[in-house]
N, C-alpha and C positions, 0 to 999 in steps of 0.2 A: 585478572583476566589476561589471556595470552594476548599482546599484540601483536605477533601475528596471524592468529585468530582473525583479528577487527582485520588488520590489512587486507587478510583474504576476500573476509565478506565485503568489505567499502571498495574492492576492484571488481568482486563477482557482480555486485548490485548496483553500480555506475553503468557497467558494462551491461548489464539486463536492462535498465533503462535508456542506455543509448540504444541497443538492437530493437526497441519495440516505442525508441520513440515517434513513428510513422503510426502507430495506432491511439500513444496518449494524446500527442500534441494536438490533433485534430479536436479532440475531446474537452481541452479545457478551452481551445479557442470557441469552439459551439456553445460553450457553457459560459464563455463569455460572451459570446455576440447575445445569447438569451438571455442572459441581464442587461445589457443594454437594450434590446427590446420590450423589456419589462420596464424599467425606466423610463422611453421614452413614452410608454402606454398612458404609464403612471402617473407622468410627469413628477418624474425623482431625475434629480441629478445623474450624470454620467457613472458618475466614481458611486455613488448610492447604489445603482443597479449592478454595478460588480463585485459590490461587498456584498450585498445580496447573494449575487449567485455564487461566490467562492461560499459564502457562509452555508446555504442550501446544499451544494453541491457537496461539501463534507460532509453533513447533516449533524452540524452544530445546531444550526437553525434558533440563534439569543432570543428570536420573536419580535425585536424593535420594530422592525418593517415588517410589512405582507403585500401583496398586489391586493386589490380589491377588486378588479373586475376579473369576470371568470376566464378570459381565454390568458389574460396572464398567472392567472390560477393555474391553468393546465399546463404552463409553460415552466413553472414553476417545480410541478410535478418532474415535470421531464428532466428538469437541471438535477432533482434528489434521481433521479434513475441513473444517468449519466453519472453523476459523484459515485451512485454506489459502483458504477461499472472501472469506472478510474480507480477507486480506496480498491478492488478487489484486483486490477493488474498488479497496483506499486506490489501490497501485500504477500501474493504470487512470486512475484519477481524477490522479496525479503526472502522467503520462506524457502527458496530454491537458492537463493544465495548464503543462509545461513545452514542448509542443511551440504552442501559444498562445501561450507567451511569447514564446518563441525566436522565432515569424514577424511577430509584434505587432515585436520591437524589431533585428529584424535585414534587411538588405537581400538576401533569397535571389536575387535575381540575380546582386549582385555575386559571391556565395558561388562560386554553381553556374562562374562567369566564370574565378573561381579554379582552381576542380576541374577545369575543362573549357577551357582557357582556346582552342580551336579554335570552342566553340560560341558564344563571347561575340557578342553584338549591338554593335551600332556604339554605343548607351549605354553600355554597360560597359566598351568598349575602351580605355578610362585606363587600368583595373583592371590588365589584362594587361601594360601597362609599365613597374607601379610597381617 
């Protein structure tokens, strides 16, 4: 693998992370004030209710713990809604960073010459007789 390939992306997706951290950061702190709300309902320990909801909020969800009353059931709910909305920015922000890389350091003509090697341009036509 090219490194600077990686370099590219580890600066595009740092960077995609700093410009929209004003939208994550708010999201894991709500998602942790709601496991501590869940905790205290529950009566779980502090640190219990935040593994809780980092585990919910990925939707690993190991099943050791669960809230037993219903409004921290619904609270619950909401931490897995909120995870899937966070796992779908980072991913976003991967997938726009690795496709910037990938065009930054790769020749998509040559690519497509490959793929398609009938639609090559008279540039690319080495491509096709290597």
């Amino acid at each position: 693998m090219n490194l600077d390939f990686v370099t590219t992306f580890l600066k595009i997706f740092t960077t995609g992370l700093w410009l929209t951290m004003p939208l994550w950061l708010p999201m894991i702190l709500i998602i942790l004030a709601m496991g501590v709300w869940i905790a205290t309902r529950e009566n779980w320990r502090i640190s219990d209710g935040l593994y809780f909801a980092m585990i919910t909020a990925t939707t690993v969800g190991y099943g050791d713990m669960r809230p037993h009353k219903k409004m921290c059931k619904l609270i619950a709910i909401l931490i897995a809604l909120q995870g899937l909305l966070l796992t779908g920015i980072v991913v976003a922000i991967g997938l726009r960073a690795a496709t910037i890389s990938f065009e930054q350091h790769n020749d998509i003509a040559a690519i497509q010459c490959r793929l398609n090697p009938e639609r090559c341009t008279d540039g690319h036509s080495e491509i096709q007789h290597e």
